[in-house]
VEXFI-742743 format. One record per residue (C-alpha): residue in one letter; x, y, z negated. Coordinates in steps of 0.2 Angstrom, whole numbers. Layout:
// residues N
REC a X Y Z
...
***
This chain:
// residues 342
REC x -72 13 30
REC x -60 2 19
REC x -50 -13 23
REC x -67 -25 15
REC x -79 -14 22
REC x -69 -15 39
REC x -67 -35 39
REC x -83 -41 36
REC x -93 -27 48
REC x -80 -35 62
REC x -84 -53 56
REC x -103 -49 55
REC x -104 -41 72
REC x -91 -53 80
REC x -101 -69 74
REC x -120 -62 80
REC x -113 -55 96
REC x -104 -73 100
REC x -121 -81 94
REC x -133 -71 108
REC x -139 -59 95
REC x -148 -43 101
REC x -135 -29 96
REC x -148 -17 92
REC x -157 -29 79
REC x -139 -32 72
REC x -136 -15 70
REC x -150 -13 63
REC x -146 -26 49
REC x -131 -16 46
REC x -138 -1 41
REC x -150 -6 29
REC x -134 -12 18
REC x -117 -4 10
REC x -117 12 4
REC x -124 28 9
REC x -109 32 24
REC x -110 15 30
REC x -129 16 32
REC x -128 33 40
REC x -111 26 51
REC x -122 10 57
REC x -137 20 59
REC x -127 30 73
REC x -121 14 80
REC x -137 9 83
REC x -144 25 90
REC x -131 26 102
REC x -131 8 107
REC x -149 12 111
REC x -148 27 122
REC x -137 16 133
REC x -119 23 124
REC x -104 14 121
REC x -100 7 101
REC x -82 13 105
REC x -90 31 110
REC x -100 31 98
REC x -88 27 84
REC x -75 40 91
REC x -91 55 86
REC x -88 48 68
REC x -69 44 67
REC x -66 50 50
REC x -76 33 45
REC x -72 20 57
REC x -50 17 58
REC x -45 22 73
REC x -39 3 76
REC x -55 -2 76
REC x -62 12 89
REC x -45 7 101
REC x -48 -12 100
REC x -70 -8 100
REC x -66 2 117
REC x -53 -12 125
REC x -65 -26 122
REC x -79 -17 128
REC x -67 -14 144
REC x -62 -31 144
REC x -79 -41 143
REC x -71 -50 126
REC x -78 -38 112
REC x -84 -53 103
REC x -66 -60 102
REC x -59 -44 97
REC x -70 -39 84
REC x -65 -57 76
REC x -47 -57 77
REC x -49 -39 70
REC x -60 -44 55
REC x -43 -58 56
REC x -31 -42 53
REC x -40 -35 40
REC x -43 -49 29
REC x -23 -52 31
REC x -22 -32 28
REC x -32 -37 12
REC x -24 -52 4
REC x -6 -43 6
REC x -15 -27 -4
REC x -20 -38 -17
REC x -7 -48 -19
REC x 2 -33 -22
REC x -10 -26 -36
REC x -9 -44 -45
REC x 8 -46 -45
REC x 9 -28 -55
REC x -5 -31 -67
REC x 9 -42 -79
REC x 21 -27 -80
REC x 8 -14 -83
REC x 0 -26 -99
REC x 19 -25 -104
REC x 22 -8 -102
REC x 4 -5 -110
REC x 7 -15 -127
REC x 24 -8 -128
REC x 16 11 -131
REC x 1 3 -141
REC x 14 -1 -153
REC x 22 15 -153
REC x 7 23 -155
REC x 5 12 -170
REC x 18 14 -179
REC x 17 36 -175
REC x 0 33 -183
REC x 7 22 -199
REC x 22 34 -202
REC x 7 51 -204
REC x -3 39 -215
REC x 5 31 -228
REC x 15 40 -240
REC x 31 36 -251
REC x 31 34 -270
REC x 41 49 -272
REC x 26 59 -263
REC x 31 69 -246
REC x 30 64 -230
REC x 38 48 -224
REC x 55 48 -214
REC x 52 48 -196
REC x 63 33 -191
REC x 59 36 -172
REC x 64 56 -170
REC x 52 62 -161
REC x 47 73 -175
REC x 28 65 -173
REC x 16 58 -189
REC x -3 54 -188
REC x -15 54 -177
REC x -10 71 -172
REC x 6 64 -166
REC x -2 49 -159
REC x -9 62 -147
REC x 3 73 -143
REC x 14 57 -139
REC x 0 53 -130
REC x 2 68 -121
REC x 20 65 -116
REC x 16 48 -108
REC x 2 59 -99
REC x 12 70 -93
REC x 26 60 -86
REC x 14 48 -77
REC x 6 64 -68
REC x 22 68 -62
REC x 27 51 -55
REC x 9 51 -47
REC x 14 67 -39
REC x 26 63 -33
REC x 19 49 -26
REC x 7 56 -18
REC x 18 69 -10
REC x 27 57 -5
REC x 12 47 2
REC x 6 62 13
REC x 25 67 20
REC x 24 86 9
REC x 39 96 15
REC x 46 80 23
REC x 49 69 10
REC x 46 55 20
REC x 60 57 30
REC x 72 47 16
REC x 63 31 20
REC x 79 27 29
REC x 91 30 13
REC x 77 23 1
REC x 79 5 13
REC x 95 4 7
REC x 91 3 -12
REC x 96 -15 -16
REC x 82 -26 -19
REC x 66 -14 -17
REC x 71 -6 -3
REC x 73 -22 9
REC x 56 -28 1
REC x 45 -13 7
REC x 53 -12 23
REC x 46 -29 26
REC x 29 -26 20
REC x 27 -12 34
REC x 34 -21 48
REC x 23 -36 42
REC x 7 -21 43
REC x 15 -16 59
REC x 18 -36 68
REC x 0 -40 65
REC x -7 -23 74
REC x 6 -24 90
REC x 1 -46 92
REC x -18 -39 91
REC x -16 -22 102
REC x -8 -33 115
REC x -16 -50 113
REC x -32 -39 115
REC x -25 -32 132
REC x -17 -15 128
REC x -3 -6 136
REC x 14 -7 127
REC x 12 12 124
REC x -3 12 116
REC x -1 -6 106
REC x 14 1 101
REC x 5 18 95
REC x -8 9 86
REC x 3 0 77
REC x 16 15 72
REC x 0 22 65
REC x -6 7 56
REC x 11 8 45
REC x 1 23 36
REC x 18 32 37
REC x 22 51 46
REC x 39 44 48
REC x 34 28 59
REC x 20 39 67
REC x 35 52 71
REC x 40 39 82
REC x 27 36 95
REC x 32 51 105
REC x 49 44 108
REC x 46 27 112
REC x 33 34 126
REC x 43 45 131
REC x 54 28 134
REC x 42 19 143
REC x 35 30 153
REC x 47 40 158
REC x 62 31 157
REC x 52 12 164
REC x 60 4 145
REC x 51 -12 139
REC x 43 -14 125
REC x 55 -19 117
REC x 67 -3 123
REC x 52 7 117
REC x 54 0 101
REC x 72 5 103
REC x 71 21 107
REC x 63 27 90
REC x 76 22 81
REC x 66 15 68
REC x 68 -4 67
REC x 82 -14 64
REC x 90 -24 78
REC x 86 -40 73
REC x 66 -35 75
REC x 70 -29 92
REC x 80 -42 96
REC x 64 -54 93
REC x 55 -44 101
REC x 67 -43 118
REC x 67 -63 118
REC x 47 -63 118
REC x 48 -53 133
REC x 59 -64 142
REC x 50 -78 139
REC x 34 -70 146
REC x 24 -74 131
REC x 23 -56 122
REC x 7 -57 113
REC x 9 -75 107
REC x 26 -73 102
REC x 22 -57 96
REC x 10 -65 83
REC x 22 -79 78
REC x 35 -63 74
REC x 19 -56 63
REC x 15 -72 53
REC x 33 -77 51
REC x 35 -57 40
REC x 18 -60 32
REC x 29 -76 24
REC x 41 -64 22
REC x 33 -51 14
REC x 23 -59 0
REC x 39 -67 -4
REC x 44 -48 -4
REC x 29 -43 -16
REC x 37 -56 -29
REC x 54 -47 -28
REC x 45 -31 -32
REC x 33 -37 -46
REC x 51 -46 -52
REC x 60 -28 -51
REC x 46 -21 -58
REC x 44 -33 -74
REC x 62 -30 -77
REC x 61 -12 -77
REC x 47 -13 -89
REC x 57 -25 -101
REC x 73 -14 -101
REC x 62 1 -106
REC x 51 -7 -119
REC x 68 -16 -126
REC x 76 -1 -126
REC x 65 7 -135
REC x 63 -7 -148
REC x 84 -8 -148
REC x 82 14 -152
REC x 72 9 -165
REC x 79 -2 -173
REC x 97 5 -174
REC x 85 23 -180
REC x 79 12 -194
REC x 96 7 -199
REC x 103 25 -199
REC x 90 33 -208
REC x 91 18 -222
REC x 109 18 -223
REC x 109 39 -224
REC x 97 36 -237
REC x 108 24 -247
REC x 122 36 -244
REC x 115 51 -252
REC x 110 40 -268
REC x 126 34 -270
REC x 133 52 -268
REC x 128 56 -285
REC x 135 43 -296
***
């Protein structure tokens, strides 16, 4: 289930339950919509609800679709008697999960046009130097050295741009799903000047809004603090839920000791959330720390789209600058070799 899918069954189901509406008759509603795995999803739901089950129980059968933040909040509502608030303040957090993912997307699409029309015109002028000819017959002079003419060139330079984008996507996703550890330079890649500070803050902005639900929503701090390690999408914030319940349990830390103890978060979050705790108000402060890093992290998806313009307009300028000075050389060899004879 995505993040739109997520928000608006959580909104739906929040709204009709608040209203009085029979949940099986909701349910039912649900599975006639969305595609084929939401039908078959809500469809369970609604048989389970009927034999007397539990949504969370139900949902936890069929946990490769539903998040696992939605089955933990499901089951504490349900435990709570306040499934109804829950389920909205949830559809809250995915909406805010949302906007932050497309503000990302937006803020990269300017680069990318840049990035895009800088290898158009490459490609064109590949594709001129194979089709036109000189007076003197031949070939013309490849001003960009790359050895390539025509459309055949167009391709294989095409090829080359293939290729290097399939490596950084590998590497991405290598990256993404923790192969051979990768992850575990997150730490050295926070201190790369500009991006580093600015992704950091995106993932705890993800992790604040899922700790001020887990515990407005009455969850334990280990399990709120679980949840929301796991809501990073990161093995190297997972990696630390072990230790920070190990912390708590064990050891009778706080929450915000438990924060400490993973080694994870820089002191000034855990510093914010110690004085929460003293004050008595974790959940509501707890939600004042996420909405004050949801500023901060769209302010952070600017300095990334800014990095990343830049980073598109030193490569396309360099290419044009390598061009240029090409140009020049092959013009003034040529000049040099006619002037040899006289």
């Amino acid at each position: 289930m995505g993040l739109a899918a997520a928000a608006t069954f959580c909104r739906r189901l929040g709204i009709s339950l608040k209203a009085g509406a029979d949940l099986l008759a909701v349910l039912d509603s649900e599975s006639k919509h969305g595609p084929k795995k939401h039908r078959e999803a809500m469809q369970m739901l609604r048989q389970g609800a009927k034999e007397g089950r539990q949504l969370s129980e139900t949902m936890k059968s069929r946990d490769k679709y539903f998040p696992p933040l939605l089955i933990s909040m499901t089951r504490v509502g349900e435990a709570t008697g306040r499934i109804e608030r829950t389920l909205l303040t949830l559809a809250d957090h995915y909406d805010q999960q949302l906007k932050l993912r497309r503000s990302f997307v937006s803020s990269i699409i300017w680069p990318g046009i840049q990035l895009f029309g800088g290898i158009a015109a490459i490609s064109l002028l590949i594709w001129i130097m194979g089709i036109l000819r000189p007076a003197t017959g031949g070939q013309m002079t490849d001003i960009l050295g790359f050895g390539l003419r025509g459309p055949k060139g167009v391709l294989i330079f095409w090829a080359y741009i293939g290729g290097f984008f399939a490596i950084i996507g590998a590497l991405i996703w290598g990256f993404k799903n923790n192969i051979g550890g990768s992850q575990n330079i997150i730490p050295l890649f926070y201190m790369v000047p500009v991006v580093g500070p600015a992704i950091q803050t995106i993932t705890l902005a993800r992790f604040s809004w899922t700790l001020a639900l887990s515990l407005d929503a009455g969850l334990d701090p280990i399990r709120s603090i679980g949840l929301a390690l796991d809501s990073t999408d990161s093995d190297y914030y997972r990696a630390g839920t072990e230790d920070a319940k190990l912390s708590i349990r064990d050891q009778g830390a706080t929450l915000a000791g438990g924060l400490e103890a993973t080694d994870i978060f820089p002191d000034e979050y855990i510093a914010r959330i110690e004085m929460a705790e003293l004050s008595g108000t974790d959940a509501e402060s707890t939600e004042g720390l996420a909405r004050e890093y949801d500023e901060r992290a769209k302010i952070a998806m600017k300095t990334i789209s800014g990095f990343a313009t830049g980073v598109v307009w030193m490569t396309v300028g360099g290419a044009l600058i390598f061009i240029i000075f090409r140009m020049i050389m092959t013009i003034a060899g040529e000049y040099s070799k006619a002037l040899e004879g006289l």
